[in-house]
C-alpha positions in Angstrom: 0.0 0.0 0.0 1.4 3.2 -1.0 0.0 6.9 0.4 -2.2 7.2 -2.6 -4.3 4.1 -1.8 -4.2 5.0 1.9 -5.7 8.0 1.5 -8.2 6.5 -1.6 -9.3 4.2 1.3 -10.1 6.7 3.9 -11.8 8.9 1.7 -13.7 5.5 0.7 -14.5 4.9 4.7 -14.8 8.0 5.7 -17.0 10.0 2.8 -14.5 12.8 2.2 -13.0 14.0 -1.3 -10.0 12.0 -2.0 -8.0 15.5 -1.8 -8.9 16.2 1.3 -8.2 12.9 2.9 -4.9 13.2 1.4 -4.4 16.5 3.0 -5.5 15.0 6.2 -3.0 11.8 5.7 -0.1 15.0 4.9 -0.5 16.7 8.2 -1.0 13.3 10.1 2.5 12.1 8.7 4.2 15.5 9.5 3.1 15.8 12.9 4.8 12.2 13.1 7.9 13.1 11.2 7.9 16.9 13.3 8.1 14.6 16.3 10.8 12.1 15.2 12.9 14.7 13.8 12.6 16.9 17.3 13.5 13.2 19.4 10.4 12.4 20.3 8.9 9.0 20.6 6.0 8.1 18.5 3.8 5.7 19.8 0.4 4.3 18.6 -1.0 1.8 20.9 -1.9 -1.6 19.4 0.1 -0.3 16.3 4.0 0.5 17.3 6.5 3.2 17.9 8.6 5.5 15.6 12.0 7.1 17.5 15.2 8.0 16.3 18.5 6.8 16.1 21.7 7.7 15.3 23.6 5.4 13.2 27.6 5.1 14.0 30.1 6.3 11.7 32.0 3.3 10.4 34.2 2.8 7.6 34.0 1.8 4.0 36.1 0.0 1.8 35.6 0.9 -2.2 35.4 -2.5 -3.7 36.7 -1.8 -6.7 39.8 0.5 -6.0 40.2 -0.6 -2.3 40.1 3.4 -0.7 38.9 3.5 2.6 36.1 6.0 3.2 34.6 7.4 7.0 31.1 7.4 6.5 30.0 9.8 9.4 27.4 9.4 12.0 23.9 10.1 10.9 20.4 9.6 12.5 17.4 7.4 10.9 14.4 6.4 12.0 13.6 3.2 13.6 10.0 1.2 13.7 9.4 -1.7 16.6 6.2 -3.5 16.3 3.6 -3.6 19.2 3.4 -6.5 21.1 -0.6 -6.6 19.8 1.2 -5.9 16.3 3.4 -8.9 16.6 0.5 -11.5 17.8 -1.5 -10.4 15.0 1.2 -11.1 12.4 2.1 -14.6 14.2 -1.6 -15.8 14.2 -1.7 -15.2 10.8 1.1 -16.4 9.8 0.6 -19.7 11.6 -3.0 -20.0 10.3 -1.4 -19.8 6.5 1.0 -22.1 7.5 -1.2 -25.2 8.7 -3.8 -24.4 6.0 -1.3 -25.1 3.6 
């Protein structure tokens, strides 16, 4: 699922023009990002949490002529999976498996 069918499907279940819901999907996903990008945790209950990290700086080795390169320090964002989350995925996926 990309943003475009996200927003397609709550302007389907919620009866708003797809515009707007993609406008309301916009400012939803900045306030998460705003948050992220100021260090705050994101959590949604039942769903997971967004924080970030900082990734070290390490060094890299061209393959082909062999330089070494630092690559610096630099932050990402990192996703772990509700517990709720995770027992959903595992029922699932154990249901698929013994059907099959």
């Amino acid at each position: 699922m990309n943003l475009g069918q996200l927003a397609l499907a709550i302007a389907e279940r919620f009866f708003l023009p797809k515009a707007q819901a993609k406008e309301l999907l916009d400012f939803v996903l900045d306030q998460v990002a705003g948050n992220i990008k100021a260090d705050r945790h994101v959590y949604f209950r039942g769903f997971g949490s967004f924080s970030k990290k900082i990734r070290p700086a390490r060094w890299f080795r061209n393959p082909k002529t062999g330089e070494r390169t630092r690559i610096p320090a630099r932050p990402y964002a990192a996703f772990t999976a509700s517990p709720a989350l995770l027992r959903s995925l595992a029922v699932r996926r154990l249901r698929r498996h013994h059907d099959g």
